[in-house]
C-alpha positions as CSV (number, residue, x, y, z in Angstrom):
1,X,2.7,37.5,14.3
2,X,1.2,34.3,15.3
3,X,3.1,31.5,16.9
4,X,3.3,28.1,15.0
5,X,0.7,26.1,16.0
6,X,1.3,23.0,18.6
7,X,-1.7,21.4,18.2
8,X,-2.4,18.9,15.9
9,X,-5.4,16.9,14.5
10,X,-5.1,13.3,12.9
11,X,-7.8,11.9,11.3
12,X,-7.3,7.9,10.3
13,X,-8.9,6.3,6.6
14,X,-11.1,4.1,5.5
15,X,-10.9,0.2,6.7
16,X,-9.0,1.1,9.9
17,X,-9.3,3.8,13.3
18,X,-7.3,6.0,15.1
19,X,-4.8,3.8,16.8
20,X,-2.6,3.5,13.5
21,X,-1.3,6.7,14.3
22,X,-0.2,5.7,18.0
23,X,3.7,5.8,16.5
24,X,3.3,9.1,14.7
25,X,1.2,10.6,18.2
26,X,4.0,9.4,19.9
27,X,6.8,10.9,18.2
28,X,5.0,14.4,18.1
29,X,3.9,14.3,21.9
30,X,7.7,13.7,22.7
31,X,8.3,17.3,20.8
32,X,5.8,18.7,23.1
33,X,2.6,19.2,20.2
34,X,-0.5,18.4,21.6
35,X,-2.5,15.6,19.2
36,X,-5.9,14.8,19.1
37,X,-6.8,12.0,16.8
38,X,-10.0,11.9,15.5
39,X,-12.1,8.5,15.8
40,X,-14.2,8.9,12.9
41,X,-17.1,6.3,12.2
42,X,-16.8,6.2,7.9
43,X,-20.5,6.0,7.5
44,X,-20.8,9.4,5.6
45,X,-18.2,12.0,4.5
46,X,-20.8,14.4,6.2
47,X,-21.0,12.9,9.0
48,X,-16.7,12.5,9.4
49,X,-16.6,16.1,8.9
50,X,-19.0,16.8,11.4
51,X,-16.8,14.6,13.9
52,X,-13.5,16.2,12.8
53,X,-15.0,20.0,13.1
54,X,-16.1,19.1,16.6
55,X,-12.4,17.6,17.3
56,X,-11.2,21.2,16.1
57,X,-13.7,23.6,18.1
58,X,-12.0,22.0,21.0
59,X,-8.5,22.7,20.1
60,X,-6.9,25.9,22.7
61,X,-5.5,27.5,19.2
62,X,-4.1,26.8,15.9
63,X,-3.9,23.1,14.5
64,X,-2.4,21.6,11.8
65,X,-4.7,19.1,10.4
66,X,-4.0,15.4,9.0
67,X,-5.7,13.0,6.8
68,X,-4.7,9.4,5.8
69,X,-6.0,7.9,2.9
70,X,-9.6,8.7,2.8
71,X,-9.2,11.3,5.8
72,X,-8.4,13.6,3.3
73,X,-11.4,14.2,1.6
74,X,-12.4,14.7,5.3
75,X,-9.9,17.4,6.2
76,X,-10.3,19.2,2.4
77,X,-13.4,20.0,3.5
78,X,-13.0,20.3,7.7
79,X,-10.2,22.4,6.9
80,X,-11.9,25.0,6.4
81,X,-12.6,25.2,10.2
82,X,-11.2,28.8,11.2
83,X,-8.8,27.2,13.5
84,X,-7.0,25.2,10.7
85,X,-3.3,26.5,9.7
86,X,-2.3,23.7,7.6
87,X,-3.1,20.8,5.7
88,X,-0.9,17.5,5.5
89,X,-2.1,14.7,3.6
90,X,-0.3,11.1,3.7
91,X,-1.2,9.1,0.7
92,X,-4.1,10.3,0.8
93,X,-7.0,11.6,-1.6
94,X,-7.2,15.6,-2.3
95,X,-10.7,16.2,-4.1
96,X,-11.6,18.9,-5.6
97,X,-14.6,20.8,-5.7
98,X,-17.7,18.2,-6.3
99,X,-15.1,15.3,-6.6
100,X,-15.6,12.2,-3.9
101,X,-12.9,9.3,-3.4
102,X,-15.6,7.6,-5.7
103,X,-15.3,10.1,-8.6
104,X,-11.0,9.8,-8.2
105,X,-10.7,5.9,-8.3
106,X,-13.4,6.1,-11.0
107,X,-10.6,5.5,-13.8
108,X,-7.7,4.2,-12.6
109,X,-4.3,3.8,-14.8
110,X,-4.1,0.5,-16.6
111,X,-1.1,-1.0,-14.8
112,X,-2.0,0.2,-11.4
113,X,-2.7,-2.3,-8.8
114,X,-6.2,-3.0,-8.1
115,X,-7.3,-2.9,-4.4
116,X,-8.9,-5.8,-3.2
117,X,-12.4,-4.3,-1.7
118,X,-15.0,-6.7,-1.9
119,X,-18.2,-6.1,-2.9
120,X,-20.2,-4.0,-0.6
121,X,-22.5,-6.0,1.9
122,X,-25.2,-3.6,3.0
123,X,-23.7,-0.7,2.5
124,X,-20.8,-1.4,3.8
125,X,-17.0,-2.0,2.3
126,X,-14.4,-4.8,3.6
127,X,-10.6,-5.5,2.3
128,X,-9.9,-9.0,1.2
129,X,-8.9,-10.0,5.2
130,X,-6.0,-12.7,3.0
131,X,-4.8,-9.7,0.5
132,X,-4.8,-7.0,3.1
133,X,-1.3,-6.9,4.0
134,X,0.2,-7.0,0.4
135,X,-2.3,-4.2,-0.3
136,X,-2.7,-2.0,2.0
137,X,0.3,-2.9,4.8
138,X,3.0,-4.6,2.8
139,X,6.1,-2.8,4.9
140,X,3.8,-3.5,8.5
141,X,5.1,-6.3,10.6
142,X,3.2,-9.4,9.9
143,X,1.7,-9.7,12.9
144,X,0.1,-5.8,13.6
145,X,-0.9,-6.4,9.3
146,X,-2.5,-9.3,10.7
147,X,-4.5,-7.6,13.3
148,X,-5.5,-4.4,11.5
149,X,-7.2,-7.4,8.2
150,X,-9.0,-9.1,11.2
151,X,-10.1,-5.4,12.7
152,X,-11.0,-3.7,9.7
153,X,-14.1,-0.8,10.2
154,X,-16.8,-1.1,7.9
155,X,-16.4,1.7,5.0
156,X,-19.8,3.1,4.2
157,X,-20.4,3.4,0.7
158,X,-21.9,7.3,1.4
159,X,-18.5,7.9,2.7
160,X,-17.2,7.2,-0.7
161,X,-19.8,8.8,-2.2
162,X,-19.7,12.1,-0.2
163,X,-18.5,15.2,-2.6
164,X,-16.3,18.1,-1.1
165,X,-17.9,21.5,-1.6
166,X,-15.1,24.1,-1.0
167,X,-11.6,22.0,-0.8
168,X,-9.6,23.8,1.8
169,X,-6.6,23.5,0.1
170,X,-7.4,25.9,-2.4
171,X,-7.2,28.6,0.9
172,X,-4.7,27.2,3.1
173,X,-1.2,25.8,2.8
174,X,-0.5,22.1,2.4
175,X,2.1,19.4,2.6
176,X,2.0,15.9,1.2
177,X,3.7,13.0,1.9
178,X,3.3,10.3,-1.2
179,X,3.9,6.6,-0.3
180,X,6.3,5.8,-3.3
181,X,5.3,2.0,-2.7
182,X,1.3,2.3,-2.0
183,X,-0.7,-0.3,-3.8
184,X,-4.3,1.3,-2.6
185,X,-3.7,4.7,-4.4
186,X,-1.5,4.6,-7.2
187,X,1.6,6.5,-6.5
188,X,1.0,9.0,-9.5
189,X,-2.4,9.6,-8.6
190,X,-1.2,10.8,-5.4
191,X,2.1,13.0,-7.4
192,X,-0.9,14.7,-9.1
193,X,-3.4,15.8,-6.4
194,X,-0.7,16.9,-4.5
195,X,0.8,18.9,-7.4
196,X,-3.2,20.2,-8.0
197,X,-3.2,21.2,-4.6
198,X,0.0,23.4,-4.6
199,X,1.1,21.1,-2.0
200,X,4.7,21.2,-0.5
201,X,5.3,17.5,-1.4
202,X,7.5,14.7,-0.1
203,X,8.2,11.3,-1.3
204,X,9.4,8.5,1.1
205,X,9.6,4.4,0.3
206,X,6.1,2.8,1.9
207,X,3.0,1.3,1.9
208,X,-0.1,2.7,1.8
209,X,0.0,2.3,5.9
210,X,3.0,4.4,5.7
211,X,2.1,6.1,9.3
212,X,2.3,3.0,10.8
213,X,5.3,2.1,9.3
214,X,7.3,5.3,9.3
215,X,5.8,7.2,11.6
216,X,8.9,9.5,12.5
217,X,8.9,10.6,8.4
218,X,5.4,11.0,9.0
219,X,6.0,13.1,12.1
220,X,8.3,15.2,10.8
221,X,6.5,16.7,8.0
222,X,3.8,17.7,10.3
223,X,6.5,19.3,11.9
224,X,7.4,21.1,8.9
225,X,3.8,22.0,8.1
226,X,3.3,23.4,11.8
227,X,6.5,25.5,11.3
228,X,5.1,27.1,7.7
């Protein structure tokens, strides 16, 4: 029998880096897991994956792997790295085989809220700096929501654009946590992937930065996952 694995991999969204997850990195170092988070540059899915696989050959054993937001499309397909145990996504897209985050915001519900992405400016893809917080980090102090409009990473279009070829979670066991507040992706649109996925699913009151703003609910379904 294999022991649960203690390391785990967190790889941030669009529109934002690693750092978010300083509260959730926190809370798992204290239990002893070893975290690497994964600073990935958004110009290409490819090229995220490519960064994420290299974060995983260096992992000593078995990781549990993490995606916010657009990070999962980047760990549905870097989970199929042999070292991978488990997936956990948090609010976060799940495609399928040949789907991008393009193809699954392609039709979105009629009432849902429309995030404010501007259009693109050489490629690239900001968040309205003045509707960030209400979109993306409504339950973030106002101050850090602040900071993470006026440091926003430029979100290549090809990132968006990238298609997963063999979704991992259709081999390895997942967890999701949906954000039952999130006003980037819908709250229903994230009950479904995870239900496509098979996904041991949990639902908690937050924003679409829910690992920023509860990172010890965050922390504790990795946790979970890293247990089986």
């Amino acid at each position: 029998m294999s022991t649960e694995p203690r390391n785990v991999v967190l790889v941030h969204g669009g529109f934002v880096d690693g750092s978010g997850w300083q509260g959730v990195y926190d809370a798992l170092k204290g239990d002893g897991y070893h975290v690497t988070v994964v600073q990935n540059p958004t110009l290409s899915l490819e090229g995220d994956v490519a960064v994420t696989r290299r974060a995983l050959d260096a992992q000593d054993g078995p990781a549990v792997l993490v995606g916010h937001s657009y990070g999962g499309a980047v760990i549905s397909e870097a989970g199929n790295h042999p070292k991978v145990a488990a997936l956990v996504y948090v609010a976060a897209f799940a495609p399928d085989k040949g789907e991008s985050v393009n193809s699954l915001i392609a039709d979105p519900p009629p009432d849902a809220p429309v995030p404010p992405i501007l259009p693109p400016q050489d490629g690239f893809l900001f968040l309205d700096r003045e509707r960030f917080a209400d979109s993306f980090a409504a339950d973030v102090p106002a101050e850090l929501a602040a900071f993470m409009a006026d440091s926003q990473v430029p979100w290549g279009v090809d990132a968006l654009g990238g298609a997963v070829s063999e979704p991992a979670w259709r081999v390895k066991p997942s967890w999701y946590l949906v954000a039952a507040d999130d006003r980037m992706i819908p709250p229903p649109a994230q009950r479904a992937m995870s239900e496509r996925a098979g996904s041991q699913v949990v639902e908690v009151p937050g924003s679409h930065a829910v690992y920023v703003s509860k990172p010890a609910e965050v922390a504790a379904l990795i946790k979970r996952a890293a247990a089986g």
